[in-house]
N, C-alpha and C positions, 0 to 999 in steps of 0.2 A: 122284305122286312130287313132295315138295316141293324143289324148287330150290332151288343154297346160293345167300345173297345174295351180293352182288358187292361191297358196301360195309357196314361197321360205321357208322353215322352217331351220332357220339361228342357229338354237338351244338356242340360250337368246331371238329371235325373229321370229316371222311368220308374214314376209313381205307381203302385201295383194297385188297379180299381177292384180287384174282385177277390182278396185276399178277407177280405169280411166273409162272404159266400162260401170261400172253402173254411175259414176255421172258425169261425163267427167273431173273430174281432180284425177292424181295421188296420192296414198297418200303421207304424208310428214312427217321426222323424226321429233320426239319432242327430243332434242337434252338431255333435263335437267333431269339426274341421269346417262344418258349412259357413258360411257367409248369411247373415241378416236377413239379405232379402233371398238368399236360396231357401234358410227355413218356409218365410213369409211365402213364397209357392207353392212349398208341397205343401204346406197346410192348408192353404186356395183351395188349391187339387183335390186335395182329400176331403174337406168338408163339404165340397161341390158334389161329392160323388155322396155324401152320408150327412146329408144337411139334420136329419133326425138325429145323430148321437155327438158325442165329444171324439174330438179327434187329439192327437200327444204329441207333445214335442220334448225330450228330451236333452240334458245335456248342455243345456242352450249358455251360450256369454251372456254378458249383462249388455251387452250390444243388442244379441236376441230377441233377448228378453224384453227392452226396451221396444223396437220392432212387434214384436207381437203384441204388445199392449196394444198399437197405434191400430194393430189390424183389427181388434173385439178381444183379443182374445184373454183368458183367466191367465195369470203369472203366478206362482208359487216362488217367490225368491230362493225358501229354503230346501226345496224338490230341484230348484235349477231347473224348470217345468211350465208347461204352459199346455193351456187345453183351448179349443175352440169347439163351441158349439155344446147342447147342453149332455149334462151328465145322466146318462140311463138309471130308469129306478134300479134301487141296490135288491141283490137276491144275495139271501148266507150272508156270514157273517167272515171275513177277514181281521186275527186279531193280530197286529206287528207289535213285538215286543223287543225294543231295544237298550240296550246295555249302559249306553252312559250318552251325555246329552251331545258329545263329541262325533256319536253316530247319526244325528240326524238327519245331515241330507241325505243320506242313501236308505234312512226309512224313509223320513218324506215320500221321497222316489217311489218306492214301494209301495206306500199308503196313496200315492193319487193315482197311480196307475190302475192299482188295484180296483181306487173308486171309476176310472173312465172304463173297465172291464167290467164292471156291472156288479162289483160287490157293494157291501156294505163295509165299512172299517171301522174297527175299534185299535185306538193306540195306548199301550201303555208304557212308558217312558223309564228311563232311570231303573231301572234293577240290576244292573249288572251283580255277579256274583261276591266284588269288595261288600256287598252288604248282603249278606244271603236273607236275611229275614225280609225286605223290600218284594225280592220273587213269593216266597210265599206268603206272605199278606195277600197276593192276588193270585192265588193258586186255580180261585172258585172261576174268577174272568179266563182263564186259560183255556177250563173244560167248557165256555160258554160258545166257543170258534168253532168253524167247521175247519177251519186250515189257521194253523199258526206261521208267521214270518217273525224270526227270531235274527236280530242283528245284533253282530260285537265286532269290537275288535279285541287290539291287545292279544291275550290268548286265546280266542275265542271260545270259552266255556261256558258261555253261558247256553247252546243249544242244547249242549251235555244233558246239562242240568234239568233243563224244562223238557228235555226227552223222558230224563228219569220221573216226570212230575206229572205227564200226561199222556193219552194216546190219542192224539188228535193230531194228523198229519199235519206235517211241520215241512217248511222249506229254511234252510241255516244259510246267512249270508255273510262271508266276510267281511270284513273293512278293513281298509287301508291304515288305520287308529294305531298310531302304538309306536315305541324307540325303535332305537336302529334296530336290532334284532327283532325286531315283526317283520321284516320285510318286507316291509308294503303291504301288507296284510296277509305277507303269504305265513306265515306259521297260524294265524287265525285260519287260515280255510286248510292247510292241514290237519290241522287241530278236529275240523268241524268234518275231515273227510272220515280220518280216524276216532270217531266218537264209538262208542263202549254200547252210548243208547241205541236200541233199533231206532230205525224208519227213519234218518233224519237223512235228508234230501239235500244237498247244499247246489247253491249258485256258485257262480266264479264271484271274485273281489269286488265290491262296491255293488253288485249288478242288482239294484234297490227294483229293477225294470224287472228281470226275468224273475225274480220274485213273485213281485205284483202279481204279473201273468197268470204264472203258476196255481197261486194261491186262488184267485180273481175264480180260473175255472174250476178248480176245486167247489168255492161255495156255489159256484151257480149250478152245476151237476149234481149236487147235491138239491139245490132249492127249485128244479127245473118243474 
């Protein structure tokens, strides 16, 4: 009996085939340094090996991006994202709650990722803390998640905040958002290492992906 191999060996890559098997989601292209048609392979690869679910690509140029249109596959311009093959029914609910509309492609990111992980998403947009009364108006949708993904930049306080407003684990994401003194988004994810509230979990800067993830297995262990 021949045994399946464990890796596609693409030559610029060694596609991982059994990385679904050990942690129940496939792996995903990290799109940024690769070349058009290097994406356009490992996602070959990969939906060959999981023709049943949605395979990821991240990160991707508008070269890419372009590219993977031609090959089927779904493009999120503002995720910088693209998916091949269908999206698994959602289990739990994932709700990404971002700060000002400056943060969106690294919620996007978050919100499809999440969806090709098997959650369900709800996004709610615009609340950063310049208007505190925006956050609580949707105080009720916060306790409705099984996992919150909370994105800002600037100072990042808005995790603070919705730590102090819920107990529904949270993942806090930086962003790169903000004047020279944000540094790149690094006084946001200080901000969000040092938060006051328990339980808030943060990603590294922009990482809209390890979010998702996060978040993704949260609801489905939950809704298993």
């Amino acid at each position: 009996m021949t045994e399946e191999p464990r890796i596609d060996d693409l030559g610029f890559a060694r596609v991982d085939l059994e990385r679904a098997a050990r942690t129940g989601d496939a792996e995903v292209v990290y799109g940024a340094g690769k070349t058009p048609e290097q994406v356009v392979s490992i996602l070959r690869s990969l939906q060959s090996k999981h023709p049943d679910r949605a395979v990821l690509a991240t990160r991707l140029s508008d070269e890419a991006q372009a590219a993977a249109v031609v090959l089927g596959a779904e493009v999120d311009p503002v995720a910088r994202a693209a998916t091949l093959g269908p999206l698994p029914e959602p289990r739990g609910r994932v709700t990404i709650v971002s700060a000002g509309t400056s943060d969106a492609p690294v919620a996007a990111e978050a919100a499809l990722t999440a969806r090709v992980h098997g959650a369900g998403v709800h996004e709610i947009r615009d609340v950063g803390v310049a208007g505190l009364h925006r956050l609580l108006a949707v105080r009720e949708e916060l306790e409705e998640a099984d996992c919150l993904i909370v994105v800002a930049g600037m100072e990042g306080a808005l995790p603070s905040v919705v730590g102090g407003l819920t107990g529904v684990p949270m993942v806090a994401v930086p962003t790169s958002i903000g004047y020279g003194a944000s540094f790149g988004g690094l006084a946001a994810l200080l901000a969000m290492l040092n938060s006051c509230a328990p339980g808030v979990t943060v990603v590294n800067i922009d990482n809209g992906y390890g979010a998702g993830v996060f978040a993704a297995r949260v609801a489905r262990r939950v809704h298993r």
